[in-house]
C-alpha positions in Angstrom: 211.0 -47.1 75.5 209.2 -49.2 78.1 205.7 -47.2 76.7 206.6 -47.7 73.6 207.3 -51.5 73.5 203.7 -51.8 76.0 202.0 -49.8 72.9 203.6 -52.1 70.0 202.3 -55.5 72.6 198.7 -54.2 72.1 199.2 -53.3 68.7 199.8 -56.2 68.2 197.4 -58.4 69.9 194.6 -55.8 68.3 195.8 -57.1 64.7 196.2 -60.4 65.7 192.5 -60.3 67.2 191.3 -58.8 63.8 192.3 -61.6 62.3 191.3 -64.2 64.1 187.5 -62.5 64.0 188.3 -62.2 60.0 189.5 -66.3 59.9 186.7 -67.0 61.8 183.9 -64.8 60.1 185.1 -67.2 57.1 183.7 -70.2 58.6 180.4 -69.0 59.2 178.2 -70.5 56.3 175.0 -70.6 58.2 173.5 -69.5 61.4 172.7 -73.0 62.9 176.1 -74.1 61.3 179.0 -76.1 63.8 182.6 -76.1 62.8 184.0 -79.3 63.8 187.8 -78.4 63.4 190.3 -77.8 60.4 193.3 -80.2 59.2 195.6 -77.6 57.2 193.9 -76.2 54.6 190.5 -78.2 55.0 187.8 -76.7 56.7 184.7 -78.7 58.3 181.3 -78.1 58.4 178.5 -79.6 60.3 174.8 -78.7 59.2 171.9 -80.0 61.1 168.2 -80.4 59.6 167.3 -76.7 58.9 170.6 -75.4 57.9 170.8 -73.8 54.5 173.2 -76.3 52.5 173.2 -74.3 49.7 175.0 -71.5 51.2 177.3 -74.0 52.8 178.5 -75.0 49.5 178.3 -71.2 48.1 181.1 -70.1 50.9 182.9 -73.8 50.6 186.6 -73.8 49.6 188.4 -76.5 47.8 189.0 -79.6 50.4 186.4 -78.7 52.4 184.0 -81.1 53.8 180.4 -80.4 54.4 179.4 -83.1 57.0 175.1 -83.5 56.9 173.3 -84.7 59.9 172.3 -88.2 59.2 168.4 -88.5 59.2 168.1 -84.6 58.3 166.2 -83.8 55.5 167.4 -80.9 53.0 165.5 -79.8 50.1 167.0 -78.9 46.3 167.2 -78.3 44.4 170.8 -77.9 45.7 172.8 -76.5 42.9 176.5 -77.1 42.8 178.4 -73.9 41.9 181.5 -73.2 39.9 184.2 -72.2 42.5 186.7 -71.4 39.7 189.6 -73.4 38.3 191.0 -75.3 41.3 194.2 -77.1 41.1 192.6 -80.7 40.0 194.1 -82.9 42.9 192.1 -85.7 44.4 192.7 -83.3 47.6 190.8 -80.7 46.2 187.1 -81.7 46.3 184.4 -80.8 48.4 182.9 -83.3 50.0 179.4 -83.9 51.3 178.9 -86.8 53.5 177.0 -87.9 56.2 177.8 -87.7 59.8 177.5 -91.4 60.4 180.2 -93.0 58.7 180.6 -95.6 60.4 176.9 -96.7 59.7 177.2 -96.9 55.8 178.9 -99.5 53.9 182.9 -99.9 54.5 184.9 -98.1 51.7 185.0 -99.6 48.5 181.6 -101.1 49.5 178.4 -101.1 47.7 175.8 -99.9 50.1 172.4 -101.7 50.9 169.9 -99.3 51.8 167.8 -102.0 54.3 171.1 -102.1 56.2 172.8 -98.0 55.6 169.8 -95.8 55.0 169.4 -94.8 58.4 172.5 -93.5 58.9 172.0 -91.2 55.4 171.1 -87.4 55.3 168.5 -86.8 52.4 168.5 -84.3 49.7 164.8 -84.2 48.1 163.3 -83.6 45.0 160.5 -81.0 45.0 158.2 -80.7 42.7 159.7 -81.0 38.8 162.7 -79.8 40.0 166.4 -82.0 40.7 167.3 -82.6 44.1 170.9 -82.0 43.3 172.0 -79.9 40.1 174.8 -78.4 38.4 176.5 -74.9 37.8 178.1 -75.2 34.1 181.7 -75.6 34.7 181.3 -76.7 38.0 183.9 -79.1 39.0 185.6 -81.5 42.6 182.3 -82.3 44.4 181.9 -85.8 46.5 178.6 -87.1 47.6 178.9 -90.0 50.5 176.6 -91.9 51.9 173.5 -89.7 50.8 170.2 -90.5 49.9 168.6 -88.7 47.0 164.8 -88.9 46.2 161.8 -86.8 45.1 160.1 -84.9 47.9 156.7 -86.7 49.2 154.8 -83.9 47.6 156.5 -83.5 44.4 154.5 -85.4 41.6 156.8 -86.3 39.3 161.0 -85.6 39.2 162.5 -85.8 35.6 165.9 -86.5 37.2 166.7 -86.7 40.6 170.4 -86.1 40.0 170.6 -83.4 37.0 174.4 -83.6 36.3 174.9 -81.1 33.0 172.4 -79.9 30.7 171.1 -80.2 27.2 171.7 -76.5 26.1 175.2 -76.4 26.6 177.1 -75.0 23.1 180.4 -75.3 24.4 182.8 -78.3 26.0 184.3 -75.6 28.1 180.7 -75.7 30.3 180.4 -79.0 31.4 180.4 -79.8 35.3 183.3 -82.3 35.8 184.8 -84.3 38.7 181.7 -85.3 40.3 181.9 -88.8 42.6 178.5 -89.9 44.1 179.8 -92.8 45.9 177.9 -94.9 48.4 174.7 -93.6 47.6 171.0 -94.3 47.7 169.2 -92.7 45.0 165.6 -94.5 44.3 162.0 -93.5 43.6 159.5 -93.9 45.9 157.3 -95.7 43.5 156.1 -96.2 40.2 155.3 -93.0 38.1 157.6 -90.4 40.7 160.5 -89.6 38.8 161.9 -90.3 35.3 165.4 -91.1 36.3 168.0 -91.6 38.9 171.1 -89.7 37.2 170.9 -87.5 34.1 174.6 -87.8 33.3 175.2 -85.3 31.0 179.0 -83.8 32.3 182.2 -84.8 31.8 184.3 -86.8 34.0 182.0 -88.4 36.4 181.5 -91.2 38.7 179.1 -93.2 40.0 180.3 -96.2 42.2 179.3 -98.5 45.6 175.8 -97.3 45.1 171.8 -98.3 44.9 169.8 -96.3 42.6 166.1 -98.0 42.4 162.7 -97.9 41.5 162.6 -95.8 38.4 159.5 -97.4 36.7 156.4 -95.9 34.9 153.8 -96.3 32.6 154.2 -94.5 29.5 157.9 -93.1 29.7 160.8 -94.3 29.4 162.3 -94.4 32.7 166.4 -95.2 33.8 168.7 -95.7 36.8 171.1 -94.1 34.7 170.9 -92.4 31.7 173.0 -90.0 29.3 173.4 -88.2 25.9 174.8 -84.7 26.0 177.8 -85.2 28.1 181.3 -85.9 26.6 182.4 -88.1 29.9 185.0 -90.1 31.2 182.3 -91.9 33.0 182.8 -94.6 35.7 179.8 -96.6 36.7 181.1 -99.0 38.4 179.8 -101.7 41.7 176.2 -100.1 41.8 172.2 -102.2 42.0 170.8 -100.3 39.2 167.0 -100.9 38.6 164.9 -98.9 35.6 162.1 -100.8 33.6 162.7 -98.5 30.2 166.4 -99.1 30.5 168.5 -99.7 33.2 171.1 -98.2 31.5 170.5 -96.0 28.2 174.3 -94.0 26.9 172.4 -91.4 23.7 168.9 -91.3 22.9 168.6 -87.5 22.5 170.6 -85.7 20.5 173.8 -83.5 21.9 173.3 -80.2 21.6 177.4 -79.8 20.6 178.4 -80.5 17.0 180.7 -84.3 17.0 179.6 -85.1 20.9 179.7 -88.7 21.0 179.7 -89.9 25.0 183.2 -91.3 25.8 185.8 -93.2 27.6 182.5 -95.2 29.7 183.5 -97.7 32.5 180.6 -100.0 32.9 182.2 -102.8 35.7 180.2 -105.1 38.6 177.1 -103.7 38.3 174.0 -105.9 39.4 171.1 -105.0 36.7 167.2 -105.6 37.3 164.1 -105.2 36.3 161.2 -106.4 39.0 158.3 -108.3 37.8 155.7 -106.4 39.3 156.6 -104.0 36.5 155.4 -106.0 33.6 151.9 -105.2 32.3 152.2 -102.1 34.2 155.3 -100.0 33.2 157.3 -98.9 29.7 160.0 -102.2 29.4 162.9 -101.8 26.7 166.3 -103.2 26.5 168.5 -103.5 29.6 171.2 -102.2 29.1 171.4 -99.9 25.7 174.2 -97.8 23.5 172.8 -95.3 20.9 176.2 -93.0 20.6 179.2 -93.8 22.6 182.5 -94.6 21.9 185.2 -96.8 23.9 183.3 -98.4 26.0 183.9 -101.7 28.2 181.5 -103.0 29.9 183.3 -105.7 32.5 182.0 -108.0 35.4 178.2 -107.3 34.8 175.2 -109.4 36.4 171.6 -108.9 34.1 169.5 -111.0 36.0 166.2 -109.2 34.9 162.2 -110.9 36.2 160.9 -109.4 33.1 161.7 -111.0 29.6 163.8 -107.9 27.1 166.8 -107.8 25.2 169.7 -108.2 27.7 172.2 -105.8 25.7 171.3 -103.6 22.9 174.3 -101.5 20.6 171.9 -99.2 18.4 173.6 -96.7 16.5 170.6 -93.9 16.5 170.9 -90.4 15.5 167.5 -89.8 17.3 166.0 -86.7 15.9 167.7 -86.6 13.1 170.5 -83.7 14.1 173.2 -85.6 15.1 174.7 -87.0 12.0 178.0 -88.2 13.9 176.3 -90.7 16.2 178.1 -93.8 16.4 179.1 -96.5 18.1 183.3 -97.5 18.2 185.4 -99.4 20.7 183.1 -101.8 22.9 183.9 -104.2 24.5 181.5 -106.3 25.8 183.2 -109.0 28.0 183.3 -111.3 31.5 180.0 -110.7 31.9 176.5 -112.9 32.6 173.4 -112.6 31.6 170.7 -114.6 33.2 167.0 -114.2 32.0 166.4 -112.9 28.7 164.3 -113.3 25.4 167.4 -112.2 23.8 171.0 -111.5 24.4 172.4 -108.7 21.8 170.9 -106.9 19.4 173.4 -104.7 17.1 172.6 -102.1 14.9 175.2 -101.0 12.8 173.6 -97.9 11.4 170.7 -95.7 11.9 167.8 -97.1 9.7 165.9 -93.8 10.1 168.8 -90.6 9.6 171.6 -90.4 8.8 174.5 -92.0 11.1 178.1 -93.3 11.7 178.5 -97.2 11.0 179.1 -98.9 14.5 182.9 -100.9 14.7 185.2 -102.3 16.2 182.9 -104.4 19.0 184.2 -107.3 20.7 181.6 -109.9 22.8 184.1 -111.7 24.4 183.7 -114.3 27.2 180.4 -114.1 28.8 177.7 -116.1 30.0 174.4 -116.2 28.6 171.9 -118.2 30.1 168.2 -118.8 29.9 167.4 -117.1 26.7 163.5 -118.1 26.0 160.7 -116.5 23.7 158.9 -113.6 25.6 155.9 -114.6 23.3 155.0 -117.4 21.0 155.8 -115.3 18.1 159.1 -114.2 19.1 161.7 -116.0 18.1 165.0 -116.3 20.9 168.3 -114.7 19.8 171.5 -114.8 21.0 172.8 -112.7 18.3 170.8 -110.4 15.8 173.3 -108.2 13.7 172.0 -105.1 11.1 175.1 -104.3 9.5 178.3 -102.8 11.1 182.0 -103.8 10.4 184.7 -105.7 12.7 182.4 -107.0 15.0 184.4 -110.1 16.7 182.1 -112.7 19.3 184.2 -115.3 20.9 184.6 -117.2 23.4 181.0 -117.2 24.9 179.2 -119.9 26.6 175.4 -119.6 25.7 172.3 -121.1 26.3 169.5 -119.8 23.6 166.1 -121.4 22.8 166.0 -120.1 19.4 168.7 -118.9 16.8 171.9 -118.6 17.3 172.6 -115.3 15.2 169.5 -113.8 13.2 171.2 -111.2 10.5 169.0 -109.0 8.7 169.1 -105.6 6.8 172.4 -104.9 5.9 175.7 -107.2 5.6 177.8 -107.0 8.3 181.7 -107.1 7.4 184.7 -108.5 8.6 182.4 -110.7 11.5 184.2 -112.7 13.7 182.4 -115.7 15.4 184.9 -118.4 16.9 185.4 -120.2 19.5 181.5 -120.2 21.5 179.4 -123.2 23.2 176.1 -122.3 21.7 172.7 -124.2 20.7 171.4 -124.7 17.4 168.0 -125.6 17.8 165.7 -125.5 14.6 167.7 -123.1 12.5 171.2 -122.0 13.9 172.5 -119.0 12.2 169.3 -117.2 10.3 170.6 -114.8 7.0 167.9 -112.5 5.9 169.8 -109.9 4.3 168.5 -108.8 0.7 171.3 -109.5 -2.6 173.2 -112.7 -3.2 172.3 -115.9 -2.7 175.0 -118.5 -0.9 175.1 -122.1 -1.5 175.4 -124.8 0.7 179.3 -124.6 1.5 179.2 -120.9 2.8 175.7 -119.5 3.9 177.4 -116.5 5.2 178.4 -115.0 1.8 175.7 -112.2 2.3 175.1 -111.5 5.7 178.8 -111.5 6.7 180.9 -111.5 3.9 184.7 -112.5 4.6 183.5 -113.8 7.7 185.3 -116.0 10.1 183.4 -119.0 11.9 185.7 -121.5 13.3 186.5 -123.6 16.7 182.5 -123.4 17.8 180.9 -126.4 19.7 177.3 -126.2 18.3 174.6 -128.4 20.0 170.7 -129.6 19.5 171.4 -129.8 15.9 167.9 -130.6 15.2 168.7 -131.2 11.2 172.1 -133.3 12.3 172.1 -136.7 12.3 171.7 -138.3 15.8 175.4 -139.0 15.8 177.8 -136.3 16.4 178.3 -134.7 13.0 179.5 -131.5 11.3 176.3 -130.1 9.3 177.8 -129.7 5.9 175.9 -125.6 5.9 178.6 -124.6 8.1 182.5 -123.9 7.8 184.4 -126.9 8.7 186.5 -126.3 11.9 183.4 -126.3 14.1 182.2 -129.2 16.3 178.5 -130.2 16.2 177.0 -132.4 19.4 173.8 -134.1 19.3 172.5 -132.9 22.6 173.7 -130.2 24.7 174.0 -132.7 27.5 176.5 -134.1 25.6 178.7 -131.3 25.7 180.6 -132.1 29.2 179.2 -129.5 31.7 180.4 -129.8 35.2 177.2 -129.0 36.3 175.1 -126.7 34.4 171.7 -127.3 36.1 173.2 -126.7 39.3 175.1 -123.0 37.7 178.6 -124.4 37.0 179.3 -123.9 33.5 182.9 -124.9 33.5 183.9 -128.1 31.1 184.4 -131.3 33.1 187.8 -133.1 32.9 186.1 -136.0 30.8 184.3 -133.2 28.3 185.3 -134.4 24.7 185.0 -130.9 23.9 187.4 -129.2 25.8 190.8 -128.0 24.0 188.4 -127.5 20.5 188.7 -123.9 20.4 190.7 -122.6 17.4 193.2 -121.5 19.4 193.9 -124.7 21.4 192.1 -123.8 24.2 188.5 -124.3 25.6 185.5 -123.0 23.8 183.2 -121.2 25.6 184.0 -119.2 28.9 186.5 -119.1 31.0 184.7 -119.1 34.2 187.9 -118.1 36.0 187.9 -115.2 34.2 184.1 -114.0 34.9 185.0 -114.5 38.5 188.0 -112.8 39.1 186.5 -109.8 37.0 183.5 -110.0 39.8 180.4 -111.4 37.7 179.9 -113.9 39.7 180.2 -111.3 42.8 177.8 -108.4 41.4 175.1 -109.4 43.2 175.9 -108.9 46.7 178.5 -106.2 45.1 182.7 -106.5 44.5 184.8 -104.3 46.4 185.4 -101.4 44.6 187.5 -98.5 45.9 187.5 -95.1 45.5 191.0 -93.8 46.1 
C-alpha cells in the first residue's frame, strides 16, 4: 500500500507538471515576449521593440492585455483578427496599451501629444499599406495611448487606421467593438497619408484623442472619414485636423444595398484647419454629412484659419449606385463655430442621381460667429437651404456679414426658423427658387412654403428705418434693431454673448424666453471646453 500510494504521489505531480508546461506553453506569443502576471482569466503581455505583435494578438484570448513598450516602434500593417464570437462584455476586449500609463493623459482625458507622446509605443504605416487593419468580423479590441503614423519611408498612406472595407456584401462582416482611446494618430506632413481613420465598421469609437496633419494638394484628405460602415459610431473629445474635411460621414458609395451610416455621436471635438494649408492643399467644408442617419452632433468647437463652410448636410448618392442615400435625424446643437465664410449649407436631395430627400434636421442653440466673405464675390451665409422637409433652426445666436438664409433650387417644406439673434445686412433672407412669385406680406411662399418665422431679433436692417422697426417683408412676431450694438450683448467683443440684464430684447423669443443661445447650455455641453478638451470617460 505504502508503494502504491508513493506511485499515485508522482503520478500525480507528473500530471500536474504537464500541465503547468501546457498553461504555460499558452502564454508564449513571441520569443522576446514577458508575461507580467494574470488576474483570473486575463492574461498579460509585454512586448518590447522587436517583438512580433502580430502574433501576440493571433494567440490573444478575450480580456487579454497586450502591454507595448513605450518608445518601441512596431510595423503594420497589424491586422486585427476575428477570434470568434466572444461573449460581448466590456470585460472581454483585448487591449493594447502602452507600458507608460501614467505618462499619458488621465482617463477620460484628451491626450496632447507635446505633453504624452513620449510615453506612446508606435505602430507605422509602411508603404500604401494601414498601420493597423481589420479581419471582417473582427470584434473587442482597445488601443490606449498609441501613436499611429505612416513609416518614414512610406510615400503616401491612404488610411492610417483601415477599420472595415469597401467590398464587404454582407452586415454579418463588419469589424465591431473597436475603442481607440487616447491616441495620437497624425501625418508627418503634407501629402503622407490620405486619412487618419477609415471608419468603415460597425460599432466603433474614437474618444480623448489627436488625430492631425492630414493635408494635401490634390486629394481630399480627413482626420476622420467614413461611408461603407453601418456604425454606432462615437467620436467624441478628440483635436481633429484635415484640410479636405475634417470630418466627411458618405462620399463613396456602400458596397451593401440600404447602408446608410448610423446612430453617429459627434460631441466636444475641437475642429481645425491650419493656415499654412491654404494656397497649398485641397480645402472643402469642415465638417460634412453625405448619407447618415441619426446623428447629433453636441458640444463642438470649429475654429478653422482657413475661410470654408463650417457645416455642410449634402445628401449625395456619389456615383450614382446608392439610390437610398439620405440624410434623417440630425441634430445639430450647443455648438460654436468661430471663423467661417459660411455656416450651413443643406442639400436636401442629390442634384446629380437619384437620392433620399434629407429630414427631420434641427440647428438648435449654437454660436456662430465671424462669418465673412472668403472672396469679394462670395456672398456670407448663415443659412443656404436646397430643398429638404422639417428642417427646424432655433434658437441660434449668429453673427453673419452677408444673408441670413440664401434658398435656392428646390422649396424646402415645413421650415422652421424662430427664435435666432441674427444680422440682416443688405438682403436678409435671399429666395431664388424657380415657380411662384410672393408678395410683400409673405416672401417665403416659394422657398419655404408653410413656413414658420417668428420670435427672431433681426439687426443691421440696412432697408429699415433708423428707428427700430419691423420691415413690413417679414412675418410679424419678429423684432428688427437698428444696429447690432443695440441688441444688449454683455460683452460680445470681448466673447460673451449672453444678453445683459438691461437688453430690451431679452424674453422676445416666441416662447417667452430669450432669443438666441443659451450660453449656459453650450457650456455645460463642453463647447466652450473643446479646446483644451472635456472630460470624457470611457467606462
Amino acid at each position: 500500500m505504502k508503494i502504491a500510494g508513493k506511485r499515485w504521489k508522482l503520478a500525480l505531480r507528473v500530471l500536474a507538471a504537464g500541465a503547468a508546461l501546457v498553461a504555460s506553453l499558452a502564454f508564449v506569443v513571441a520569443d522576446r515576449s514577458q508575461i507580467q502576471g494574470t488576474q483570473g482569466r486575463q492574461r498579460i503581455t509585454t512586448l518590447r521593440a522587436g517583438d512580433d505583435l502580430q502574433a501576440a494578438l493571433r494567440s490573444a484570448r478575450f480580456g487579454d492585455t497586450i502591454v507595448l513598450q513605450a518608445g518601441a516602434t512596431f510595423t503594420g500593417p497589424i491586422i486585427l483578427p476575428f477570434k470568434g464570437p466572444g461573449s460581448g462584455s466590456d470585460a472581454d476586449y483585448i487591449t493594447i496599451r502602452t507600458s507608460e500609463m501614467s505618462g499619458i493623459a488621465n482617463d477620460g482625458e484628451r491626450i496632447k501629444p507635446f505633453l504624452h507622446a513620449r510615453a506612446m509605443p508606435k505602430i507605422v504605416a509602411p508603404r500604401e499599406k494601414a498601420a493597423v487593419g481589420t479581419e471582417a468580423r473582427a470584434h473587442h479590441y482597445k488601443f490606449v495611448g498609441v501613436e499611429f503614423l505612416p513609416a518614414a519611408n512610406a510615400n503616401y498612406t491612404y488610411n492610417v487606421i483601415d477599420l472595415g472595407s469597401s467590398d464587404y456584401t454582407s452586415l454579418l462582416q463588419f469589424p465591431h467593438h473597436l475603442i481607440f482611446d487616447r491616441c495620437y494618430v497624425h501625418s508627418p506632413g503634407m501629402n503622407r497619408a490620405r486619412r487618419g481613420f477609415a471608419l468603415n465598421s460597425a460599432e466603433t469609437s474614437i474618444v480623448n484623442s489627436h488625430v492631425s496633419g492630414f493635408a494635401g494638394a490634390g486629394d481630399e484628405t480627413q482626420a476622420v472619414a467614413g461611408w461603407n460602415g453601418p456604425g454606432p459610431f462615437h467620436i467624441v473629445n478628440n483635436y481633429l485636423e484635415g484640410a479636405g474635411e475634417v470630418v466627411l460621414i458618405g462620399g463613396a458609395d456602400p458596397s451593401i444595398p440600404n447602408l446608410v451610416p448610423s446612430d453617429i455621436e459627434f460631441r466636444r471635438n475641437y475642429l481645425r484647419k491650419l493656415k499654412e494649408w491654404y494656397g497649398r492643399a485641397t480645402i472643402k467644408g469642415t465638417f460634412e454629412l453625405k448619407n447618415a442617419r441619426r446623428v447629433v452632433m453636441e458640444g463642438n468647437l470649429i475654429e478653422s484659419e482657413i475661410l470654408t463652410t463650417a457645416i455642410v448636410v449634402t445628401v449625395r448618392n456619389q456615383s450614382g449606385k446608392a439610390p437610398w442615400s439620405t440624410i434623417e435625424d440630425v441634430e445639430i446643437k450647443n455648438n460654436v463655430v468661430r471663423h467661417a465664410s459660411s455656416g450651413i449649407n443643406v442639400l436636401g436631395t442629390d442634384n446629380e442621381h437619384r437620392s433620399q430627400e434629407a429630414k427631420r434636421i434641427r440647428i438648435v442653440n449654437n454660436l456662430v460667429v465671424g462669418i465673412v466673405a472668403d472672396s469679394p464675390d462670395n456672398i456670407p451665409y448663415f443659412l443656404q437651404t436646397n430643398g429638404g422637409q422639417q428642417i427646424t433652426v432655433a434658437h441660434n445666436t449668429v453673427e453673419q456679414a452677408g444673408n441670413i438664409v440664401t434658398a435656392y433650387g428646390e422649396p424646402t417644406r415645413d421650415f422652421v426658423f424662430r427664435d435666432n439673434i441674427v444680422q440682416f445686412n443688405r438682403y436678409g433672407i435671399v429666395c431664388l427658387t424657380q415657380g411662384g412669385r410672393c408678395g410683400r406680406e409673405n416672401i417665403f411662399c416659394s422657398c419655404f412654403p408653410g413656413g414658420v418665422f417668428k420670435g427672431n431679433v433681426i439687426a443691421d436692417n440696412l432697408g429699415a428705418a433708423a428707428n427700430d422697426s419691423v420691415d413690413e417683408k417679414y412675418p410679424a412676431g419678429n423684432y428688427f434693431v437698428s444696429s447690432f450694438q443695440r441688441i444688449g450683448f454683455a460683452d460680445f467683443a470681448h466673447g460673451d454673448w449672453r444678453l445683459g440684464a438691461t437688453s430690451k430684447t431679452r424674453r422676445r423669443a416666441s416662447d417667452g424666453s430669450d432669443p438666441g443661445a443659451n450660453l449656459d447650455a453650450l457650456v455645460a455641453a463642453g463647447a466652450m471646453a473643446a479646446r483644451e478638451g472635456a472630460r470624457f470617460e470611457t467606462r
